[in-house]
C-alpha positions in Angstrom: 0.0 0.0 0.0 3.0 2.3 1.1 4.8 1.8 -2.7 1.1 2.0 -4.4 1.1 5.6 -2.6 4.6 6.6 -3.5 3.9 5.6 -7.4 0.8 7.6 -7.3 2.0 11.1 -5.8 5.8 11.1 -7.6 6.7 12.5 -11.1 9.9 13.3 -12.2 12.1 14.7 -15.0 15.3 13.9 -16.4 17.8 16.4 -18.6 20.4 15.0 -19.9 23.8 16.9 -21.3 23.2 20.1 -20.2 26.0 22.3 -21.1 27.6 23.2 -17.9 29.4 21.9 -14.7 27.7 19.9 -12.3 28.9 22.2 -9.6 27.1 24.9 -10.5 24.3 22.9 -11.4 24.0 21.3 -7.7 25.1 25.0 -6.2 21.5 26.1 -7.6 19.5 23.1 -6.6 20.6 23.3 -3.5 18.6 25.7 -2.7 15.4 24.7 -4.1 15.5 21.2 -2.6 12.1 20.9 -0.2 10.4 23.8 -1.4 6.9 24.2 -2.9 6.6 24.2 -6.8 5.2 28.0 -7.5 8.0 29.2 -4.6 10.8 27.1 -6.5 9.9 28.9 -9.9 9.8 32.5 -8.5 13.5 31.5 -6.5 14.6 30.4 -9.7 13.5 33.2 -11.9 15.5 35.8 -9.4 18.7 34.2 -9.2 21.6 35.4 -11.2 23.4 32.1 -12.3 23.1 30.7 -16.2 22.3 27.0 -14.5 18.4 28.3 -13.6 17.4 28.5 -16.9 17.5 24.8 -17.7 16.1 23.7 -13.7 13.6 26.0 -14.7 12.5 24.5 -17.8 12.8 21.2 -15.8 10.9 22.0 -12.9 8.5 23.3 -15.4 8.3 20.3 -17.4 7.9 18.0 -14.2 4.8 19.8 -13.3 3.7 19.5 -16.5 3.8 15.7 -16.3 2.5 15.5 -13.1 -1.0 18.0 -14.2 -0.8 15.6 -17.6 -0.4 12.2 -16.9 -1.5 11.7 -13.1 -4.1 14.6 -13.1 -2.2 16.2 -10.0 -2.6 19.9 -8.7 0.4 22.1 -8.9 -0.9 23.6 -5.9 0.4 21.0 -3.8 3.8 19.8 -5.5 7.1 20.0 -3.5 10.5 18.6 -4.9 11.3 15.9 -2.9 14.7 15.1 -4.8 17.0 16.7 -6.8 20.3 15.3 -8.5 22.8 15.8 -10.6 25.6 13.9 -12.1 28.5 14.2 -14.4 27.6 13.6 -18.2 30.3 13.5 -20.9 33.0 15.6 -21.4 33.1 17.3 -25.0 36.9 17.7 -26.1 38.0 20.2 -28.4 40.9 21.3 -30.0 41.8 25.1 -30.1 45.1 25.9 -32.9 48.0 27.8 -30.9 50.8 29.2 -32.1 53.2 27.4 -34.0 51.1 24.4 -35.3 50.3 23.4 -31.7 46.9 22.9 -30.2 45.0 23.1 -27.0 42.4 20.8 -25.5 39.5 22.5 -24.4 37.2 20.1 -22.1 33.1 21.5 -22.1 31.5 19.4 -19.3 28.0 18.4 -19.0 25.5 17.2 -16.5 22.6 15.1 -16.1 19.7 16.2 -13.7 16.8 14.6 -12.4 13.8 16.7 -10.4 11.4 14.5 -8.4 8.4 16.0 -7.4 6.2 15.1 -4.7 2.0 15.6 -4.4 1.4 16.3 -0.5 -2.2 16.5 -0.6 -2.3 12.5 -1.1 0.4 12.0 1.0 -0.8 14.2 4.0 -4.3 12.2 3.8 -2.2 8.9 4.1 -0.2 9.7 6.8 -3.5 10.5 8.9 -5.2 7.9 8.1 -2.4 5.4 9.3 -1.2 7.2 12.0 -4.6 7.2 13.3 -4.6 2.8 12.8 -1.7 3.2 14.2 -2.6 5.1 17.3 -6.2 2.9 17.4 -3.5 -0.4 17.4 -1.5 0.8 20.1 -4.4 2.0 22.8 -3.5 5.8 22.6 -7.4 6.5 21.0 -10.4 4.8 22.0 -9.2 3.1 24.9 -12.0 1.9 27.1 -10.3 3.5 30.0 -9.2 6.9 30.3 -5.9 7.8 30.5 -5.1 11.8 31.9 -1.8 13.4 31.4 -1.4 15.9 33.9 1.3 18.8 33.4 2.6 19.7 36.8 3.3 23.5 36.4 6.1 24.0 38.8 6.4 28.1 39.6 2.3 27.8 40.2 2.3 24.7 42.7 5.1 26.0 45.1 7.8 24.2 43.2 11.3 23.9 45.2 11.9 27.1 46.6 9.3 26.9 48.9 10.7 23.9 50.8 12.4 24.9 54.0 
């Protein structure tokens, strides 16, 4: 039931060889990483770094995915995950001086987004944490249990002892 749950409420979207490091890739989704979907596109369209372009597409095109093939809300999507890994190096050669030649090395990255519906999830969680609580005796026990707080500045407390 707990997988059935997780298929239901994740969508995600994959970028592959994206022209740039992965460093600077993972120094931008570091900061989006937990936060709400309309949040992360306003963060993203603020910051000054060339990597939020293509997160933003991606984000973008996550959501689209989730709206289009689950019938999700946006309203409720939070990334849950987001990666990035090294693609392929593209090597070049640049003439010098002389007949010689130097390598120039572009990198490129590969980035995932995983996006999370919480309305499902919070309705889930509720539902077993209340079987949960109904298993162990916390909720409808037959008798009643009281959990006093003993306020100790109103009820004399130490001091008073002599």
């Amino acid at each position: 039931m707990k997988e059935d749950i997780k298929l239901k409420t994740e969508v995600y979207a994959l970028s592959q060889s994206i022209s740039m490091s992965a460093h600077k890739a993972r120094r931008v989704l570091d900061q989006i990483l937990g936060r709400s979907y309309r949040e992360t596109l306003t963060i993203l369209e603020l910051m000054p770094y060339r990597a939020c372009y293509p997160i933003f597409k991606l984000i973008y095109s996550a959501a689209a995915n989730a709206k289009h093939n689950m019938g999700l809300n946006e309203e409720y999507l939070v990334i849950t995950k987001a990666t990035v890994n090294e693609g392929t190096t593209v090597k070049k050669l640049k003439p010098r001086a002389r007949g010689r030649s130097y390598a120039i090395k572009r990198p490129t990255c590969h980035i995932t987004i995983v996006l999370k519906d919480t309305a499902l999830y919070e309705k889930y969680v509720v539902e077993n944490s209340i079987r949960c609580l109904k298993k162990t005796g916390w909720i409808y026990k037959k008798k009643s249990t009281d959990i006093t707080c003993h306020n100790m500045y109103s009820s004399g407390g130490v001091w008073d002892k002599k």
